[in-house]
C-alpha positions as CSV (number, residue, x, y, z in Angstrom):
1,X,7.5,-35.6,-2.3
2,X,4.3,-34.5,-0.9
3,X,3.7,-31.0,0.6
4,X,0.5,-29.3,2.1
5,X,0.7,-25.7,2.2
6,X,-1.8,-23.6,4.5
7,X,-1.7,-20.3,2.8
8,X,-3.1,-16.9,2.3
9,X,-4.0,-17.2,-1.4
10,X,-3.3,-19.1,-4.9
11,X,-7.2,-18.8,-6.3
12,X,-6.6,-14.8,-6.3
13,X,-3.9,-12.5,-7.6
14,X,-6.2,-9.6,-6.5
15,X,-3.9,-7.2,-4.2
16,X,-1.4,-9.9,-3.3
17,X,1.9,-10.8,-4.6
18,X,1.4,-14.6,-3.0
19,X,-0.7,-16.1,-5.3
20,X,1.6,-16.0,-8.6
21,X,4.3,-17.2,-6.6
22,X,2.8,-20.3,-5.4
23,X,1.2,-20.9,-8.9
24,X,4.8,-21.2,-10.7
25,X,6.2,-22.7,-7.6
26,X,3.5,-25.9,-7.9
27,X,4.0,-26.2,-11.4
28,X,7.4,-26.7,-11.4
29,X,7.0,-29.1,-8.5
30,X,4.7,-30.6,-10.4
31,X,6.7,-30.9,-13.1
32,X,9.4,-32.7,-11.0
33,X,7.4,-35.0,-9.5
34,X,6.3,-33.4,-6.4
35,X,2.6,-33.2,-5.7
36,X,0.9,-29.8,-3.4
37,X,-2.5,-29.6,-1.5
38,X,-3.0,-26.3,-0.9
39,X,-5.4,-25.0,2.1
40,X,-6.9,-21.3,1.7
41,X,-9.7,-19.9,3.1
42,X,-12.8,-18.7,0.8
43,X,-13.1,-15.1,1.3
44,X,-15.2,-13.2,-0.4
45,X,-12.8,-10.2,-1.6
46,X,-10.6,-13.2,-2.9
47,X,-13.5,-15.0,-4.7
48,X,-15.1,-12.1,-6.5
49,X,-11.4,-11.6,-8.0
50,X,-11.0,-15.6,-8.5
51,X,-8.5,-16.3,-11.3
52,X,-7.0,-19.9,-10.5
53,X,-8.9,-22.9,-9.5
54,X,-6.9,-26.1,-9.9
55,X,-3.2,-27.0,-8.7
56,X,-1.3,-29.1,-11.4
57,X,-0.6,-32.4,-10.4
58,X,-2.2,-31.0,-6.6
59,X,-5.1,-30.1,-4.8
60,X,-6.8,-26.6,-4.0
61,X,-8.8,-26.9,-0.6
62,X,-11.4,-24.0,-0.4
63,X,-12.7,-23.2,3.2
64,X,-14.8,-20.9,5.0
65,X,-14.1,-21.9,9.0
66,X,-10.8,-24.4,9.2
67,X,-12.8,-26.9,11.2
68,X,-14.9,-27.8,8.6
69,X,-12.0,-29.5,6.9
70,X,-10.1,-30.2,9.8
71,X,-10.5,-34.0,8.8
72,X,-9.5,-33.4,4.9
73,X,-6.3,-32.0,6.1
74,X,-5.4,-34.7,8.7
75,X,-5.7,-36.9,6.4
76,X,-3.6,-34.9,3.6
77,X,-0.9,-34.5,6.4
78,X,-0.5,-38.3,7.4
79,X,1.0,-38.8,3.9
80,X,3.0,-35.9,3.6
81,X,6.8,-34.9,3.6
82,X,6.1,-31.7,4.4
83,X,3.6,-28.9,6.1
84,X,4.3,-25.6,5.0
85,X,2.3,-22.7,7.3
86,X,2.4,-19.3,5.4
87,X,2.7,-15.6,6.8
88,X,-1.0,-13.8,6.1
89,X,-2.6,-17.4,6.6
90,X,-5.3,-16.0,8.5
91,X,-6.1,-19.7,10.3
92,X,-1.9,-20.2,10.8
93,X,-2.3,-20.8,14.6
94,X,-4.8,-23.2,14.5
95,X,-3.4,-24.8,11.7
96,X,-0.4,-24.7,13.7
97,X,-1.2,-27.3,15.9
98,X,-2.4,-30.0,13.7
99,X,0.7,-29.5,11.5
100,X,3.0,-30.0,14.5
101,X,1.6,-33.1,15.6
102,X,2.2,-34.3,12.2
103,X,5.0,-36.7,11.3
104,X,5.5,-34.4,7.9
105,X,8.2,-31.5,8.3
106,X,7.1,-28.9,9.9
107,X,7.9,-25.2,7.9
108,X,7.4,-21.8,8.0
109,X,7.7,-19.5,4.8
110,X,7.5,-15.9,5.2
111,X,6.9,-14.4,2.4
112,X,6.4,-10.9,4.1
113,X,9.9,-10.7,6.5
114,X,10.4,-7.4,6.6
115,X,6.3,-6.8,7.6
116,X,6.4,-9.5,10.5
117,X,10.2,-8.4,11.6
118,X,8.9,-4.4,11.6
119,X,6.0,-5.4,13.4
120,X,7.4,-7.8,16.1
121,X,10.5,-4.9,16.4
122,X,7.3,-2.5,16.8
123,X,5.7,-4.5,19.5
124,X,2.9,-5.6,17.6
125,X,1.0,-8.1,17.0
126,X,1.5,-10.6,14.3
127,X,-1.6,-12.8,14.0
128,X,0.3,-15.9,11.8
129,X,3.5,-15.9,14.1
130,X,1.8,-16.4,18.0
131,X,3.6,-16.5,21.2
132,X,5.5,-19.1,20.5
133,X,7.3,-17.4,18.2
134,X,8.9,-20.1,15.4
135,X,11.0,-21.8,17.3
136,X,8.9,-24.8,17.5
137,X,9.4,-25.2,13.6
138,X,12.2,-28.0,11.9
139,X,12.8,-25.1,9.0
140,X,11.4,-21.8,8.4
141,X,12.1,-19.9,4.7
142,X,12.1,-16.3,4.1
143,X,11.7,-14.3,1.0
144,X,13.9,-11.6,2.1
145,X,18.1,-12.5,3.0
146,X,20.2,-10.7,4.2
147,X,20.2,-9.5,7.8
148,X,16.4,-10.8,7.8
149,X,17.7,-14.1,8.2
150,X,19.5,-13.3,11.7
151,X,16.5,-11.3,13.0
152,X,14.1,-14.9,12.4
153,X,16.6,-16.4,14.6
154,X,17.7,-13.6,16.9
155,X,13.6,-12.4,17.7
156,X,11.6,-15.5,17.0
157,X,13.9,-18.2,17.4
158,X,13.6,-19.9,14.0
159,X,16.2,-22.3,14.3
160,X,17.4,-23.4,10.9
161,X,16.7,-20.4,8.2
162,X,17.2,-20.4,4.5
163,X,15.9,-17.9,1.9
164,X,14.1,-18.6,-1.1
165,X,13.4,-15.7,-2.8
166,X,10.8,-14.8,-5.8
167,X,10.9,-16.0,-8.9
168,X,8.8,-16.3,-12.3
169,X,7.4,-19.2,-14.7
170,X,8.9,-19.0,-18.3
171,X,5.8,-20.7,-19.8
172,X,4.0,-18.1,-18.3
173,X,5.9,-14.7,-18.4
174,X,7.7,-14.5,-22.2
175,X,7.7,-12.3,-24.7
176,X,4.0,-11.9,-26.8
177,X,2.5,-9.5,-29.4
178,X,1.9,-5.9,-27.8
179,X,-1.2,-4.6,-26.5
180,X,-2.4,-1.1,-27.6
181,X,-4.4,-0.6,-24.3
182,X,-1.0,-1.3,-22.1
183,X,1.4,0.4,-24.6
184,X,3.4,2.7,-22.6
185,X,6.6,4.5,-22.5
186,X,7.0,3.6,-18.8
187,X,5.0,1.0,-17.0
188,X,4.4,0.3,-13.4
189,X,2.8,-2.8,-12.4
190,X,1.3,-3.0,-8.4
191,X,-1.1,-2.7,-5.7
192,X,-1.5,1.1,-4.3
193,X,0.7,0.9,-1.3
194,X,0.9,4.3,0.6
195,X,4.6,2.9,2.0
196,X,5.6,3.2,-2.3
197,X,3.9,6.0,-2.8
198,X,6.5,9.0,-2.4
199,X,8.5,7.0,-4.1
200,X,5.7,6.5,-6.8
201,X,5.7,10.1,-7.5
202,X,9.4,10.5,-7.5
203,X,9.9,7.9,-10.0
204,X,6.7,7.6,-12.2
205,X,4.6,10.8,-11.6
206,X,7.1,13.2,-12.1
207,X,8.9,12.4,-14.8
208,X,5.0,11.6,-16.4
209,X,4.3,15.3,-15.3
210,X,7.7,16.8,-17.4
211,X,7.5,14.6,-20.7
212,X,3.7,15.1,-21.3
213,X,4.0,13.6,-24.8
214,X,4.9,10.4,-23.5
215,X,2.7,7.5,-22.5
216,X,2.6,6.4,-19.1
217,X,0.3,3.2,-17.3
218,X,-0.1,1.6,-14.1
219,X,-1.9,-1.1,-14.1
220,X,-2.6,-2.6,-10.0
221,X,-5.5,-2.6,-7.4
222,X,-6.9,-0.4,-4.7
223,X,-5.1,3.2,-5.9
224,X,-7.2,5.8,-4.4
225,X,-9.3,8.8,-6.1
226,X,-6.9,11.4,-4.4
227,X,-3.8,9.5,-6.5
228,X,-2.3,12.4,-8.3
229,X,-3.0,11.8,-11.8
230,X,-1.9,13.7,-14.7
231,X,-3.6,13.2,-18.3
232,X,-0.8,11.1,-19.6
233,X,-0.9,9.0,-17.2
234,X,-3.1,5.9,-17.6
235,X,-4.8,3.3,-15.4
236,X,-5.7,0.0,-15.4
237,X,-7.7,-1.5,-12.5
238,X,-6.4,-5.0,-11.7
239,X,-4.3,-7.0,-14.0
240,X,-4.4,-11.0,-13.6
241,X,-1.3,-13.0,-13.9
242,X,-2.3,-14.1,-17.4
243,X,-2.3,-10.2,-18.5
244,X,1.3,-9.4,-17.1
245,X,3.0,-10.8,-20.3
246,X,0.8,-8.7,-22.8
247,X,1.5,-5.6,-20.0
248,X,4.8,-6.0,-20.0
249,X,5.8,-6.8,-23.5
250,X,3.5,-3.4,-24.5
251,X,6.1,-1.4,-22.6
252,X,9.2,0.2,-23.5
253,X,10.7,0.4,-20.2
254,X,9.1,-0.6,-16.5
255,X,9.6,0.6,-13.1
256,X,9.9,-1.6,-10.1
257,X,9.2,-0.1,-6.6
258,X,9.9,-1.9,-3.0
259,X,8.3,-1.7,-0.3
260,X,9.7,0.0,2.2
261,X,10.5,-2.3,4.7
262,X,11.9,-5.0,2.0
263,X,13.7,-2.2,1.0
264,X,15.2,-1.4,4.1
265,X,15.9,-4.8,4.8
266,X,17.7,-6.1,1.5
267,X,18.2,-9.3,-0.5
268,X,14.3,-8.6,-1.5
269,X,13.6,-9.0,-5.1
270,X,9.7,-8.8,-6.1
271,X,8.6,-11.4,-8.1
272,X,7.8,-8.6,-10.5
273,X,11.7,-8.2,-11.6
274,X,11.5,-11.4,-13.1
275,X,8.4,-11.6,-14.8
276,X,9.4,-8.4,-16.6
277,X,12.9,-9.9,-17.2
278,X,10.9,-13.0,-18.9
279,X,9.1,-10.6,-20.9
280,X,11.9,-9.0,-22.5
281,X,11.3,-5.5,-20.8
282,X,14.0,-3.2,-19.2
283,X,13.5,-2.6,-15.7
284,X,14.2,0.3,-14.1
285,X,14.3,0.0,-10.3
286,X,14.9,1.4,-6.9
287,X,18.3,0.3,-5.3
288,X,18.8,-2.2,-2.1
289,X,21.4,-3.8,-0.7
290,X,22.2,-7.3,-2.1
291,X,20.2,-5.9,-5.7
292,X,23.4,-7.0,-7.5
293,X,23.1,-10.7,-6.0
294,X,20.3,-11.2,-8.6
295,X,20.9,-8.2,-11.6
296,X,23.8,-6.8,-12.7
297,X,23.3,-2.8,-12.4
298,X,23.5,-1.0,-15.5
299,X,24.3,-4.1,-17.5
300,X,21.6,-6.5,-16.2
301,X,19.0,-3.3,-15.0
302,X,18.9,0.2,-14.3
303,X,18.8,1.8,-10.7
304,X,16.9,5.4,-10.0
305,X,16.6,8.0,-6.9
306,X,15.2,10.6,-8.3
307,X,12.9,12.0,-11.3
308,X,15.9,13.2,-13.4
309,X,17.4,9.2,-13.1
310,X,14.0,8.2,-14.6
311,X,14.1,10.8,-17.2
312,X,17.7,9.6,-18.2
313,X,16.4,6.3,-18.2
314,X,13.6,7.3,-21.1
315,X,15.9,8.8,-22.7
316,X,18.4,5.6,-23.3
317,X,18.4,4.5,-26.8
318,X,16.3,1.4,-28.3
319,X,19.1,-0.2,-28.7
320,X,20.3,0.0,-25.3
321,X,17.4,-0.8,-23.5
322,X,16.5,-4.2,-25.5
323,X,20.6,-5.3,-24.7
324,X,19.3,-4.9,-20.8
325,X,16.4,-6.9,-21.5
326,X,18.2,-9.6,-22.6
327,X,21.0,-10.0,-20.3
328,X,18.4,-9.7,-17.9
329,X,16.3,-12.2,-19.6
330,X,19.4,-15.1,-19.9
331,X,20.5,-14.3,-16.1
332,X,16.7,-15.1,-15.1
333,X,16.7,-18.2,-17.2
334,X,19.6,-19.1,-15.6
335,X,18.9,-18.7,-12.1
336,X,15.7,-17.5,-11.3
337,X,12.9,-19.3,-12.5
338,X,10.0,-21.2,-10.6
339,X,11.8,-24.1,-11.8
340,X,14.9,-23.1,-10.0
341,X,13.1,-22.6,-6.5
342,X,11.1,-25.4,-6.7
343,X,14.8,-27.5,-6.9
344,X,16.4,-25.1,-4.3
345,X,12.8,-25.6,-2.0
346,X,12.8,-29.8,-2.3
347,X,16.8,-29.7,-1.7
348,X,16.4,-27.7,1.4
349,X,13.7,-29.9,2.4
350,X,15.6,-33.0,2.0
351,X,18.4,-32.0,3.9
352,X,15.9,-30.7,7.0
353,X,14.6,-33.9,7.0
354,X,18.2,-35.5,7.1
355,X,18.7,-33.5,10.5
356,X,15.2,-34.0,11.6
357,X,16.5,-37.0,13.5
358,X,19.8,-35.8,15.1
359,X,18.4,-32.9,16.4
360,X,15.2,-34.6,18.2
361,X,17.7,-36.9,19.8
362,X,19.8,-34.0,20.8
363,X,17.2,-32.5,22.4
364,X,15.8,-35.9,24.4
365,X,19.4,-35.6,26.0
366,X,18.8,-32.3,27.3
């Protein structure tokens, strides 16, 4: 199977949670079989921050306008199964219409529900989604379940909807030898979001603020001067994808945080859960609904609401905290790796095709 994919980002992990995803997702295609060609737009805050510049098996197409290889990708989408248009795809609307006069299945994937369904709830503009809405697409994915599912159909008028949530690369994310710069007690691993941030303090700087002989790191992009730091708490600007096993593995226990309109929403676990799972590290996380669809709590991962659950957290034995890890390791294995999605994204794709043809002939007899 052949896909195109116009997208935000898979050159640059800097301040997005795309590009990792998409990097595991086309190497397990290609390691089925499946080839991708992958459209981005060069920007410069992405190339000074480049970490990734060849698709396995694929095709990375670099851009500055979208007409200047509106011909390269006509060409990539008269052999394709499948066009995939991504939320934050700063071209998606013109890329829209070239995709739709394509014989290749047109798709959606949102990898940022909860943003474009607050927004369009809001009365906002949403830049990738357009008028039209996406009702005019054969299949459109969504990393978030749940509810979101209902809303795509309800307020855009996506007609056939199916999640496919994050997910992490084995060969990647695994256990490796510790790092003294990323040793910490507890670890948190993101981009500064100001929607995280009370939730930041509750969770991370508090609990760094009342064990002061502990070691604590965040390692992410964009965190502000005015971030209230305390003097064990330690930073690290930007960490590639390749650095996430050496950051993880160097911590004793890691903190996940949602955004809050994922978290709101539900069935939204970051990609982050399951590279940490990979690791070997113990996650300790803020509760949603449908968290137990993907982690066990208490057995699988630990929940927290307040500074006192993180504290009681730290506290947990050694012993305790590496039989989390690696129940939480074997359930990824199991059932969440890029490997898995990549099967779950062709199947899904398959059987859209399968109804392509029943459904355009049900509409001709309307």
């Amino acid at each position: 199977m052949k896909l195109v994919v116009f997208g935000l980002t898979i050159s640059s992990s800097w301040g997005n949670g795309h590009a990792t995803l998409w990097r595991g997702l086309c190497r397990a295609l290609a390691a089925q079989g499946h080839t991708v060609t992958f459209f981005e737009r060069d920007v410069s805050y992405y190339a000074a921050a480049r970490d990734y510049e060849e698709i396995p098996g694929g095709r990375l197409v670099l851009y500055r306008e979208w007409q200047d290889v509106f011909e390269i990708a006509q060409a990539e989408l008269e052999g394709a199964d499948a066009a995939l248009i991504t939320s934050y795809c700063p071209d998606a609307l013109a890329w829209k219409h070239l995709v739709l006069e394509s014989a290749a299945l047109h798709v959606f994937y949102d990898l940022d529900t909860p943003v474009t369904l607050g927004r369009i709830m809001r009365g906002e503009d949403v830049p990738y989604i357009g008028a039209g809405g996406l009702a005019d697409f054969d299949l459109v994915l969504s990393f978030t379940g749940g509810r979101a599912l209902e809303m795509l159909r309800d307020e855009l008028g996506a007609r056939r909807v199916a999640p496919l949530y994050g997910h992490a690369d084995p060969d990647v994310h695994r256990p490796v030898s510790q790092n003294a710069s990323y040793r910490s007690d507890l670890s948190y691993l993101g981009t500064y979001a100001a929607d995280r941030q009370r939730a930041l303090e509750t969770l991370f700087v508090e609990p760094a603020r009342a064990r002061p002989r502990s070691r604590f790191v965040i390692g992410g992009a964009q965190y502000p001067r005015e971030f209230p730091w305390s003097g064990n708490i330690y930073f690290v600007r930007h960490l590639p994808p390749p650095e996430h096993p050496a950051f993880f593995s160097s911590s004793r226990l890691t903190l996940n945080i949602t955004r809050r309109d994922m978290a709101a929403m539900g069935w939204c676990p970051s990609g982050r859960l399951f590279e940490a799972a990979l690791c070997g590290t113990p996650v300790l996380t803020d509760a949603w609904d449908g968290l137990d669809t993907f982690f066990e709590p208490e057995s699988e991962i630990i929940t927290a609401a307040t500074a006192d659950d993180s504290l009681a957290a730290l506290d947990r034995s050694d012993i305790e905290l590496e039989r989390i890890a690696q129940r939480a390791r074997e359930r990824v294995l199991s059932e969440h790796t890029s490997a898995h999605r990549a099967r779950e994204l062709v199947s899904l794709l398959n059987r859209s095709t399968a109804l392509k043809p029943a459904r355009a002939a049900a509409e001709a007899r309307v």
